[in-house]
C-alpha positions in Angstrom: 59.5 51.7 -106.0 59.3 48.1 -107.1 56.5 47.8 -104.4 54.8 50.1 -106.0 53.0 48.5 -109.1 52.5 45.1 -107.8 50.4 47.2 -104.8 48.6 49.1 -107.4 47.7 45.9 -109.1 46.7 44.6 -106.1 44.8 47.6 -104.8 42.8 48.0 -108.3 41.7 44.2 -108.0 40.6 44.8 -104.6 38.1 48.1 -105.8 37.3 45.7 -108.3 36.3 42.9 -106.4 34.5 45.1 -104.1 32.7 46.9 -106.5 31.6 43.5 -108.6 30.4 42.4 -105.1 27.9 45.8 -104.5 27.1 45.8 -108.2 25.9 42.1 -106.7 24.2 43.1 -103.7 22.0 46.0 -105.5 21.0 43.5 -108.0 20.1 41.3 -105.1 18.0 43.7 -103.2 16.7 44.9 -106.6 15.3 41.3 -107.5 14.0 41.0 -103.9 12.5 44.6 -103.9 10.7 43.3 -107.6 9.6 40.3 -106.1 7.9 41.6 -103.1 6.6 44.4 -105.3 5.0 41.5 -107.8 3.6 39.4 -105.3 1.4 42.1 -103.9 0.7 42.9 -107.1 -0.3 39.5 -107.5 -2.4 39.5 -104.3 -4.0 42.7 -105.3 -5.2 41.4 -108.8 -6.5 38.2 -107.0 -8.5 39.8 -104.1 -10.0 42.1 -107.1 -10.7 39.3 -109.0 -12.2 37.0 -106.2 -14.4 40.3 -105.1 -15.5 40.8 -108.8 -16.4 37.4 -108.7 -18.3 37.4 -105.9 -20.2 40.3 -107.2 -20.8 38.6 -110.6 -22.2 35.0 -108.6 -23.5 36.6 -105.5 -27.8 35.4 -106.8 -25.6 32.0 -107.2 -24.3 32.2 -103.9 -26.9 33.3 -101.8 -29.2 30.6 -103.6 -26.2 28.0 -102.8 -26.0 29.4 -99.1 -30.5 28.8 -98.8 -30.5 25.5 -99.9 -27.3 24.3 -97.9 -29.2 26.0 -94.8 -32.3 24.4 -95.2 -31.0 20.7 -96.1 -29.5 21.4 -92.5 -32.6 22.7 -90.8 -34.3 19.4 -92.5 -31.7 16.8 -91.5 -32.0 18.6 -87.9 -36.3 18.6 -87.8 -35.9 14.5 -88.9 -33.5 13.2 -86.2 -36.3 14.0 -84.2 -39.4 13.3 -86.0 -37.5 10.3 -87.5 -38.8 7.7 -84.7 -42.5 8.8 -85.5 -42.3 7.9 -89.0 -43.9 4.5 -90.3 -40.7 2.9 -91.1 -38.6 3.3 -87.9 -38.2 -0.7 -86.8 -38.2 0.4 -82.5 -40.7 1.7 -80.2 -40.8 5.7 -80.2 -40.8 5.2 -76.2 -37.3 4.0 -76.0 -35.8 6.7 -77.9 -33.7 9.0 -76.9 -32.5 11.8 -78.5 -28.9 13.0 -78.1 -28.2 14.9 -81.2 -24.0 14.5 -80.5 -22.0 12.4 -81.8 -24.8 10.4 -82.6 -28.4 11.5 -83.1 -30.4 8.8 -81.1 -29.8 6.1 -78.7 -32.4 3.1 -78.5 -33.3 1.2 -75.3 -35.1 -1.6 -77.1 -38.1 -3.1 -75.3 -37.0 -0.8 -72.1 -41.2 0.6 -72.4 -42.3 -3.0 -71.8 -39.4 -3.9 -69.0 -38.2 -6.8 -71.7 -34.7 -4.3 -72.9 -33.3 -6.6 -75.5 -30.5 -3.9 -76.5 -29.3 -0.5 -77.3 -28.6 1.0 -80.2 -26.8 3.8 -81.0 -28.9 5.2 -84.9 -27.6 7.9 -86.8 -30.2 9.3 -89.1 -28.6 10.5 -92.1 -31.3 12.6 -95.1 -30.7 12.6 -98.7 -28.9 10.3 -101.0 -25.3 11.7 -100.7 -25.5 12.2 -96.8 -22.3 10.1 -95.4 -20.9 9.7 -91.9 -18.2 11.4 -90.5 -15.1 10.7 -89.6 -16.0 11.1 -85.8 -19.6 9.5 -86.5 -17.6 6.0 -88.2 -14.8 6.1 -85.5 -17.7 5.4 -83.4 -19.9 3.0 -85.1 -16.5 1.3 -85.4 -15.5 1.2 -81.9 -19.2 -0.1 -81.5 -18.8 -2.8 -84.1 -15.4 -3.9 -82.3 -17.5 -4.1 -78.9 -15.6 -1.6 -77.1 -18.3 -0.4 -74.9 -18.8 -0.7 -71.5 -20.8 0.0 -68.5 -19.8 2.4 -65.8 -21.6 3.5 -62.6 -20.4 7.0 -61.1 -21.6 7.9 -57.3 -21.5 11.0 -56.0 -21.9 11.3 -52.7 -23.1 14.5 -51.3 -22.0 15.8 -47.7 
């Protein structure tokens, strides 16, 4: 019998400590059942609130959408109108356009058999149009003289 209470002792701490640790574990998946409940909440309110939006700036939008279109269709219609213009400094006949990455390439004096050099133009429209990252790569590689010449024959059998 002197067993007894210190294994009841024991035993009762044991329930306890397994009971503290549940009470724990529901707490735990409560807070994690909360959280996932409050970010979808979150994402609901947001998604209404970016659809209300929307609704409220579509004329704004649209309007936004038009002008963004046409400055495009314009920037397109003047890389190739661009060598016809008064102030382009080559001959329209050694032009060529390519569009991409650049918009023209320039065989200067090539029309009158006296090519002096090429040139690689971009033509950019408007006062805040700026290169590119892929469009100053290569007017740096250009600058650095990294170009070459390079003949490919094909033969055909």
């Amino acid at each position: 019998m002197d067993w007894l209470v210190p294994f009841l002792v024991i035993a009762i701490a044991v329930l306890v400590l397994l009971l503290m640790q549940s009470r724990i574990d529901l707490e735990q998946r409560v807070a994690r059942r909360f959280e996932t409940w409050r970010e979808r909440e979150l994402e609901t309110r947001a998604s209404e609130l970016l659809d209300l939006w929307k609704v409220e700036n579509e004329a704004e939008i649209r309007r936004d959408a038009v002008t963004r279109s046409q400055s495009v269709i314009t920037g397109k219609v003047t890389e190739h109108l661009v060598p016809y213009l008064g102030e382009f400094p080559f001959n329209p006949k050694d032009v060529r356009f390519i569009g991409s990455p650049v918009d023209l390439i320039v065989f200067d004096g090539l029309s009158a058999d006296e090519l002096a050099e090429i040139v690689l133009v971009e033509v950019k429209t408007g006062p805040a149009a700026a290169l590119s990252t892929r469009e100053r790569r290569i007017r740096d590689t250009v600058r650095a003289g990294r170009v070459r010449w390079e003949e490919l024959r094909i033969d055909r059998a």
